[in-house]
C-alpha positions in Angstrom: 189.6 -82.7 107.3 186.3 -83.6 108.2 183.4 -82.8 110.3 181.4 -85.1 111.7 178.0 -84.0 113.7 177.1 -85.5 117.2 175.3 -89.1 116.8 171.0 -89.3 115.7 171.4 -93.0 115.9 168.4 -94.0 118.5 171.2 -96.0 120.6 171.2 -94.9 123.9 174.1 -92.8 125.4 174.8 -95.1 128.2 175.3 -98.0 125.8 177.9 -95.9 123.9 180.1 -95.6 126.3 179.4 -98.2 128.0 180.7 -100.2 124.6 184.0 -98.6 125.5 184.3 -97.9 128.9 182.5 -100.7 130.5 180.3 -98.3 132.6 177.0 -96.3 132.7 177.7 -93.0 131.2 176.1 -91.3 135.0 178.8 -93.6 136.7 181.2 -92.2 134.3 180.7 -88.5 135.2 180.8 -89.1 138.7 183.8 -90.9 139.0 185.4 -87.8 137.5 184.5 -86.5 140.7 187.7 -84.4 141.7 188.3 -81.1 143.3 191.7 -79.6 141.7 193.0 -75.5 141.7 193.8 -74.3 137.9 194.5 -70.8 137.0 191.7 -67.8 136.3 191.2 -67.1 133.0 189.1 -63.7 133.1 186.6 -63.2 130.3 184.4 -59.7 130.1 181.6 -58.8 128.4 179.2 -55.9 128.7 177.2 -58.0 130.2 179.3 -61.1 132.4 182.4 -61.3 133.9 183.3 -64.9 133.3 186.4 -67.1 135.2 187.4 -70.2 133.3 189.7 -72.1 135.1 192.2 -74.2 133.6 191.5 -77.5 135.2 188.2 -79.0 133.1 188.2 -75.6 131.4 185.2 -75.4 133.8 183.0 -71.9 133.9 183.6 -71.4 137.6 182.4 -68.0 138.1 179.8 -65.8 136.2 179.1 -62.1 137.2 176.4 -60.3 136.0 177.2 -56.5 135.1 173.6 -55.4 134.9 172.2 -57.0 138.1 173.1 -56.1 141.7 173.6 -58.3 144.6 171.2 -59.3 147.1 172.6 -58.0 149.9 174.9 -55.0 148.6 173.2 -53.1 145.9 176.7 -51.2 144.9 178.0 -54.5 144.0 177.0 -56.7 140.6 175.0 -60.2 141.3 177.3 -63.4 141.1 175.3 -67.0 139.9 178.8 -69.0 139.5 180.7 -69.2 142.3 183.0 -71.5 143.9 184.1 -71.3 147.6 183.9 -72.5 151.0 180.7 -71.5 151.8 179.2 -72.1 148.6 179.9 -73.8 145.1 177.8 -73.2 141.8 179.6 -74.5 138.6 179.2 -75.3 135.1 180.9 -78.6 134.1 181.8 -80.0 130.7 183.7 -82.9 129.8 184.7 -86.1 127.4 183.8 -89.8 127.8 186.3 -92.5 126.0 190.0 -93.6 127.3 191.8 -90.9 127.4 190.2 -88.1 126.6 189.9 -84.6 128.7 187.0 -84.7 131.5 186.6 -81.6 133.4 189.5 -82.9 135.6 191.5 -82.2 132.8 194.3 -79.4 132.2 193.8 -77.1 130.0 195.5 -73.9 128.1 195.0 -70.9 126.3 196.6 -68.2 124.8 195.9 -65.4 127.4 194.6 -64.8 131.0 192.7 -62.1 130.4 189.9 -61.5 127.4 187.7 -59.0 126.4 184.9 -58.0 124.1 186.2 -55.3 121.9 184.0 -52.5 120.5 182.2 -53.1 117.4 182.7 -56.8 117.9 179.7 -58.5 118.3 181.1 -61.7 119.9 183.8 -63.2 121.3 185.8 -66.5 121.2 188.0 -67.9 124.0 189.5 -71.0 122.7 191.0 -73.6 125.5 193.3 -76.5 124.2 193.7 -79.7 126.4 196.9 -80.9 127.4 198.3 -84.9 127.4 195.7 -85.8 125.4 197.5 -88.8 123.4 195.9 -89.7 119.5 193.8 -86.7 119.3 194.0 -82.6 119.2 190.9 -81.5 121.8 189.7 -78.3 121.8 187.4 -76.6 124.1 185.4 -73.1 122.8 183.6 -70.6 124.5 181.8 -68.5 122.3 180.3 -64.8 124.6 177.8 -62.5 122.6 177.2 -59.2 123.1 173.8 -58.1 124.9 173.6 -61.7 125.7 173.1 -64.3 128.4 174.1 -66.9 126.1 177.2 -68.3 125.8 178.6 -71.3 123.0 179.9 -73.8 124.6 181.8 -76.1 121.9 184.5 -78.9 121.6 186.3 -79.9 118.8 187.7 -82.9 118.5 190.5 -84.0 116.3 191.4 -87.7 115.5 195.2 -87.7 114.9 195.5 -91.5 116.1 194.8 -94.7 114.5 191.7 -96.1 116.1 188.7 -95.0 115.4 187.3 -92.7 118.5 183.2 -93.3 119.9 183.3 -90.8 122.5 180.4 -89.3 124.2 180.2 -85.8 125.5 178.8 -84.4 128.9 177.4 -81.2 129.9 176.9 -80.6 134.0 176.0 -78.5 136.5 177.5 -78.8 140.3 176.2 -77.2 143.1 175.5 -77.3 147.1 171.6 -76.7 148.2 172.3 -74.0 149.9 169.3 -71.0 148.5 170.8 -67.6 147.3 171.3 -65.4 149.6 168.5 -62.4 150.2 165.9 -65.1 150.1 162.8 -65.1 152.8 162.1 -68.3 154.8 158.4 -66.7 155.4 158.1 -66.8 152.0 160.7 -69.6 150.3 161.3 -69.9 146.9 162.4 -73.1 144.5 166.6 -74.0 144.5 167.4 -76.8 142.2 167.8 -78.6 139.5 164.8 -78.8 136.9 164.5 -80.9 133.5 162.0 -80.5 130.4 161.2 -82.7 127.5 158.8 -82.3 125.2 157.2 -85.9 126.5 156.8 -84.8 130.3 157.3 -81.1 129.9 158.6 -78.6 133.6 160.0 -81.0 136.0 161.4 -79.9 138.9 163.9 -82.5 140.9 164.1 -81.3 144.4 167.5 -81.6 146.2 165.9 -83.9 148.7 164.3 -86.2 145.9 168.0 -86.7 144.4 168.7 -88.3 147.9 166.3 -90.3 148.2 166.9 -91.7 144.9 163.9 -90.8 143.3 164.0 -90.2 139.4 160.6 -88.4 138.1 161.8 -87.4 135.1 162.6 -88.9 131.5 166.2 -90.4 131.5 166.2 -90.4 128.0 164.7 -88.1 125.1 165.7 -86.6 121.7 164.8 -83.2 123.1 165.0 -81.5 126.4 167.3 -79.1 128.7 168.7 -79.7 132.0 168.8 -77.0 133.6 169.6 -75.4 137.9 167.1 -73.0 139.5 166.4 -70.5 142.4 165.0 -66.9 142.9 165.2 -64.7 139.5 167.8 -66.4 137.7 168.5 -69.7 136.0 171.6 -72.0 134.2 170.6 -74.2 131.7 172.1 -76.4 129.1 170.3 -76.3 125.9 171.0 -79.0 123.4 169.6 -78.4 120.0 167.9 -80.4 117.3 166.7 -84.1 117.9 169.6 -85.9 118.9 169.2 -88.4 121.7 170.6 -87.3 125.1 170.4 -89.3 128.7 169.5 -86.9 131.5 171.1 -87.4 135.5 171.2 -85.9 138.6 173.4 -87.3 141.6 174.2 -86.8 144.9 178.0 -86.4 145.0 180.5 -85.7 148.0 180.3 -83.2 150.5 177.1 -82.0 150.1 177.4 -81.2 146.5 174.4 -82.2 143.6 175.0 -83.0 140.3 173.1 -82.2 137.2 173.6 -83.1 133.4 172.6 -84.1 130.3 175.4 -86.3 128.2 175.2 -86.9 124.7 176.8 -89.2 122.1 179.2 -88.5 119.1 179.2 -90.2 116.5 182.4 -92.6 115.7 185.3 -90.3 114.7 187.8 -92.2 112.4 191.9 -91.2 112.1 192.2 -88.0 110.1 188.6 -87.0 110.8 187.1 -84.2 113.5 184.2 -83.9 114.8 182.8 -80.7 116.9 180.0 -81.1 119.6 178.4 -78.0 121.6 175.7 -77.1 123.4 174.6 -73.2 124.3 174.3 -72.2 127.8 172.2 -70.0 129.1 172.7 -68.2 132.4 171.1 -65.5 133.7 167.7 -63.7 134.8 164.3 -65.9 134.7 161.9 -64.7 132.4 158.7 -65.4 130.3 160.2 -64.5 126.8 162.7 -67.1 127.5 160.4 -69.7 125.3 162.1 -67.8 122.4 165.4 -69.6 123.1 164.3 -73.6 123.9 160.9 -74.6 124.5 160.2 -74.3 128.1 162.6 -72.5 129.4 159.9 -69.4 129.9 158.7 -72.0 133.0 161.3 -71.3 135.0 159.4 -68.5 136.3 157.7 -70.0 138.8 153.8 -68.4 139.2 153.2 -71.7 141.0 150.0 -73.1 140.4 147.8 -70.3 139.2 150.0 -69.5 136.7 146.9 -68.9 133.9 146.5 -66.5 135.6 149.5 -64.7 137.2 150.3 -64.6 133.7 148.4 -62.4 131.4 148.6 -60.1 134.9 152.2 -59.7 134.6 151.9 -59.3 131.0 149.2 -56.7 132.1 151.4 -55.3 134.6 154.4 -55.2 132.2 152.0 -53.1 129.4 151.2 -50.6 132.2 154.9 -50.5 133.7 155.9 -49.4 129.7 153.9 -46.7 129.6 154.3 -45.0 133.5 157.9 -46.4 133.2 157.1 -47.0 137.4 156.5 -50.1 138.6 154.5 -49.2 141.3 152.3 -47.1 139.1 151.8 -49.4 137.2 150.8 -51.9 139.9 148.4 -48.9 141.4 146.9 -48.7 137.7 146.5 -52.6 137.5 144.3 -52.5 140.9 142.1 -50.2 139.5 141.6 -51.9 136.5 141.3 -55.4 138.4 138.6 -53.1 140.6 136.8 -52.5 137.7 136.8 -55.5 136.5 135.3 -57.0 139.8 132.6 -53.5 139.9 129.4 -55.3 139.4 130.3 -58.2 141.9 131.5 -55.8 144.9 128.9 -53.6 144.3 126.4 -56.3 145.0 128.7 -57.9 148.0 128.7 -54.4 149.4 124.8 -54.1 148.8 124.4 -56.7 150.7 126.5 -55.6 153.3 124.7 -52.6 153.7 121.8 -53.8 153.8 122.8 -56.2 156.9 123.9 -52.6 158.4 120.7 -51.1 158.4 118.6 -54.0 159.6 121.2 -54.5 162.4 118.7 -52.6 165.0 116.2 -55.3 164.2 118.7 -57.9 164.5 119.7 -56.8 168.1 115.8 -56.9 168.9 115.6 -60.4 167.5 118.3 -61.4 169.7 117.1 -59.8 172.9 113.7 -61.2 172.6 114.7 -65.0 171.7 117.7 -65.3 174.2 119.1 -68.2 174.4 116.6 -70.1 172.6 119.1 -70.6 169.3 117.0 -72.4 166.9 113.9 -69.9 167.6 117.0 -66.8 167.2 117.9 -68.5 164.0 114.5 -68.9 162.4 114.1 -65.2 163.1 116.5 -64.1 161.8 116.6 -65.8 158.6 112.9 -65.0 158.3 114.1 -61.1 158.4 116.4 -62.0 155.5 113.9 -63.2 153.5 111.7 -60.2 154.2 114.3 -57.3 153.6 115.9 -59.7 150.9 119.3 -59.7 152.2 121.8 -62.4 151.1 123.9 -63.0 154.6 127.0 -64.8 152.6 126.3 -61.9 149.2 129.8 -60.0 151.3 131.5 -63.7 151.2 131.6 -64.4 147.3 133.3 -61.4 145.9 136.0 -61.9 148.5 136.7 -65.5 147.4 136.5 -64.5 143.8 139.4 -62.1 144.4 141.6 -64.7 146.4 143.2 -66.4 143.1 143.7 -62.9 142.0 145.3 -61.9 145.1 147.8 -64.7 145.5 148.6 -64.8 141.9 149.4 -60.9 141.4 151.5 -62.6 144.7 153.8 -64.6 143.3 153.7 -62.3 140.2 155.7 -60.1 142.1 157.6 -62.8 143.9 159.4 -64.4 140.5 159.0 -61.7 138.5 163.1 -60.6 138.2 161.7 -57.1 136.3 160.6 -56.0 140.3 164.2 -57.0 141.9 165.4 -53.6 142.8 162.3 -51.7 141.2 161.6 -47.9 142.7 158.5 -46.8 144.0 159.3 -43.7 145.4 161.0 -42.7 148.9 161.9 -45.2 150.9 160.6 -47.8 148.6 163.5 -49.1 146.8 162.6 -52.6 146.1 159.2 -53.6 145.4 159.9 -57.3 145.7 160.9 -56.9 148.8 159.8 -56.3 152.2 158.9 -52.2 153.6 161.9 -52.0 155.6 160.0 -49.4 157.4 157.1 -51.2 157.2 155.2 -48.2 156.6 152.9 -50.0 154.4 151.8 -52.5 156.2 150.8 -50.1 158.8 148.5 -48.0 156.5 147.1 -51.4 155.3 146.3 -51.9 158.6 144.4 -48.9 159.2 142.7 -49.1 155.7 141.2 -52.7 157.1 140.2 -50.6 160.3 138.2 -48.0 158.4 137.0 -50.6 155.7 135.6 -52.7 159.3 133.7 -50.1 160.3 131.5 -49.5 157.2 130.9 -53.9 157.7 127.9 -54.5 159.6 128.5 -55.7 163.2 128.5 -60.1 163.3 125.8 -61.2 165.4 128.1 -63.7 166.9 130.5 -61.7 169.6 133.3 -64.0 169.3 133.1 -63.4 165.2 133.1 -60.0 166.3 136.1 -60.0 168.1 138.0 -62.0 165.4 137.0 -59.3 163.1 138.7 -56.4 165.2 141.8 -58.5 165.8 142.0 -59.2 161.6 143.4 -56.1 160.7 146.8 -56.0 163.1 147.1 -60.4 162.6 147.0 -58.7 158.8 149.5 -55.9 159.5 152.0 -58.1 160.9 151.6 -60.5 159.0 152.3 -58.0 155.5 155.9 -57.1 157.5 156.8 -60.0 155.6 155.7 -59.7 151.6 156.7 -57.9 149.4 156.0 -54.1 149.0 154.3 -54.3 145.9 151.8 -57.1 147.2 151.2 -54.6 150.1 150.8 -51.3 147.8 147.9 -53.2 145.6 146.5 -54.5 149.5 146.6 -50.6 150.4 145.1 -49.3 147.1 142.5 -52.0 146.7 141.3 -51.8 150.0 141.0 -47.7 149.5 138.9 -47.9 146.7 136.5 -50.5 148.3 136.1 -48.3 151.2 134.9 -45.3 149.1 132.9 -48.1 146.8 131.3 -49.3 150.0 130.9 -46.0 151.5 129.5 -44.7 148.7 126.8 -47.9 148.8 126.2 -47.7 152.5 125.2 -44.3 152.4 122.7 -44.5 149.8 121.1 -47.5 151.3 120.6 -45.6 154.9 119.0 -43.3 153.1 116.9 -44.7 151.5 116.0 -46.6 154.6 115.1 -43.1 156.3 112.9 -42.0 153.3 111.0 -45.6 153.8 110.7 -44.9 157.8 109.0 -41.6 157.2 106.8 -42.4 155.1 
């Protein structure tokens, strides 16, 4: 018998089935729209617990052994799920007259299935039911130490027509975010597609209302795949075969996304198999390694040349101090260093405004309220003592893109969910829940203040002393690791600064002696 590849033709997929079915493939897949009970087959790994249920032979729940949940560390992190308060599926099914869609019964030759030891993978093999003309097998193929998992049919033409059918590959879920998530600080939930044409799109929930289609409906390359904080399903077709993307808004608040691709014509007494992998499970960089793109669903938003060599910086460090927030503390210091000459200038400056600030006050009590005379005075003095009154501004703005990219760094970053400091700090990505840090970065802005030379204007002056608790309160929020490289960056420009400051007043004294 056999074996005949999925379709290279340059047809499009919609006009295969179309050809038989008299519809758009997207109309297709949605009209299979059903919601129907099957029994749990339970797969293990040692990574995933997989359920499989019978109806569709549909990947309805996917646990993940070496991840804990958002809210109960003691128990393992669920992406699948389907229940009344939320439902996260992988679909798969067959377009043609009478072959299996997901709606479809299907059996197998256990309930239960597990990876044995010394195996390095393991097949669960699903076999549809009334299927008339043709033998249709669905295969899941689980690998050890792996996220990915072979998703496969095989179809078997036992009839006497010729069979065209085309093949679809889905996920469905509500837009409700993950649970453990921060609406100070939201994160990306939803679908996202990449070609090599158009690259990362993402396809926002309310986009798919609206109608809107921003992304390539057809490519020979590509993966469809859903998002949200740390982790990510995707379907991953291989080679260049042509493939028709969609996303749909279905019933009851539910989203559709797919890919579907065609097979080519399977003639009696001939098979053909069709599969795609799947990959689901954490975000990360190195997932480029698997399909092009798929690395991007990390989301360092959009200073991500930078965020990234600073994880990869960060990651270097972490694999040597085998702490994460060492090696956060190590990375400040280098980042410090790196931004030495600059601060030490800003801070030169700043100093410098400190010790003319006498002559300042002198300035303003002989000029009043005369403001145009005040402010030709004064930058007359700044001349004279060659002071730069915005040299404390630059090195500040400078260190903003670092900032909020070492932010969101941490943020996506799944290698800080759950990382120990020490103490009390038991997740880095997330919040103090003593909020003892953003209390001593509070008090570090205070000391840090008072080595700043007083503002000439009294309401800039009174900003400046409310800064630090607007700061403190407003850190409650972030994640601890943001706040620990706040805390240890803002130490080591205190002793920088004090270390400046200090030298400059004396140096002033030696000049007012002599």
């Amino acid at each position: 018998m056999q074996t005949i590849p999925v379709a290279t033709s340059s047809v499009g997929v919609s006009a295969v089935v179309a050809a038989s079915a008299g519809k758009t493939a997207q109309t297709e897949v949605v009209a299979q729209q059903k919601h129907q009970v099957g029994h749990k087959i339970t797969v293990k790994t040692d990574q995933l617990i997989a359920e499989i249920s019978t109806v569709g032979a549909d990947l309805r729940r996917l646990e993940f052994l070496q991840h804990h949940d958002a809210q109960d560390k003691s128990k393992s992190f669920v992406l699948l799920q389907e229940g009344k308060k939320h439902t996260y599926i992988a679909q798969t099914g067959l377009l043609g007259a009478g072959l299996p869609t997901h709606n479809s019964i299907f059996t197998a030759q256990a309930n239960e299935f597990s990876l044995e030891d010394g195996k390095d993978f393991l097949e669960v093999r699903l076999l549809a039911t009334e299927v008339t003309g043709a033998k249709i097998s669905k295969i899941y193929v689980f690998h050890r130490g792996s996220y990915l998992v072979d998703v496969n049919y095989e179809i078997e033409n036992n009839g006497t027509a010729p069979l065209s059918p085309s093949v679809y590959f889905q996920f469905l879920r509500d837009k409700i975010p993950p649970e453990g998530g921060s609406q100070f600080v939201p994160t990306y939930t939803g679908p996202a597609i990449f070609t090599e044409q158009e690259k990362f799109q993402k396809v926002d929930f309310s986009d798919i209302d609206k109608g809107k289609i921003n992304y390539p409906q057809r490519a020979d390359n590509g993966w469809v795949g859903m998002l949200q904080h740390y982790f990510v399903a995707a379907w991953l077709p291989k080679g260049k075969v042509q493939r028709e993307f969609y996303t749909k808004q279905l019933e009851n608040d539910l989203y559709a996304a797919g890919v579907i691709l065609p097979v080519a014509t399977i003639v009696p007494g001939q098979s053909a198999k069709v599969g795609v992998p799947l990959y689901a499970g954490p975000a990360q960089v190195s997932l480029d390694k698997i399909a092009p793109g798929l690395g991007l669903t990390v989301d360092y938003g959009w200073l991500t040349i930078i965020a990234t060599p600073l994880f990869w910086l960060l990651s270097f460090l972490q694999g040597w101090v085998h702490n994460w927030g060492v090696a956060i503390i190590l990375l400040t210091v280098l980042i410090k260093l790196a931004f030495f000459p600059l601060s030490a200038a800003s801070y030169r400056s700043m100093g410098k405004m400190r010790v003319v600030a006498p002559k300042l006050e002198k300035i303003k009590q002989q000029y009043g309220d005369d403001r145009e005379r005040l402010h030709k005075a004064m930058m007359e003095l700044y001349k004279t003592e060659k002071i730069n009154p915005l040299g404390g501004c630059l090195p500040v703005l400078i260190q903003i893109p670092v900032f909020i990219s070492l932010y969101w760094a941490i943020l996506a970053s799944v290698e800080l969910r759950y990382a120990p400091f020490f103490g009390w700090i038991s997740d880095l990505s997330a919040a103090d829940p003593y909020y003892v840090l953003p209390l001593i970065m509070g008090v570090s802005m205070v000391l840090q203040g008072k080595l700043n030379p007083t503002p000439p204007d009294p309401l800039q002056a009174k900003l400046m002393q409310i800064m630090p608790i607007v700061f403190s309160i407003v850190f409650f929020f972030f994640p601890a690791g943001l706040v620990l490289y706040s805390i240890v960056n803002n130490v080591l420009s205190i002793v920088q600064q004090w270390y400046i400051t200090r030298g400059l007043e004396a140096e002033a004294k030696g000049v007012a002696k002599a």
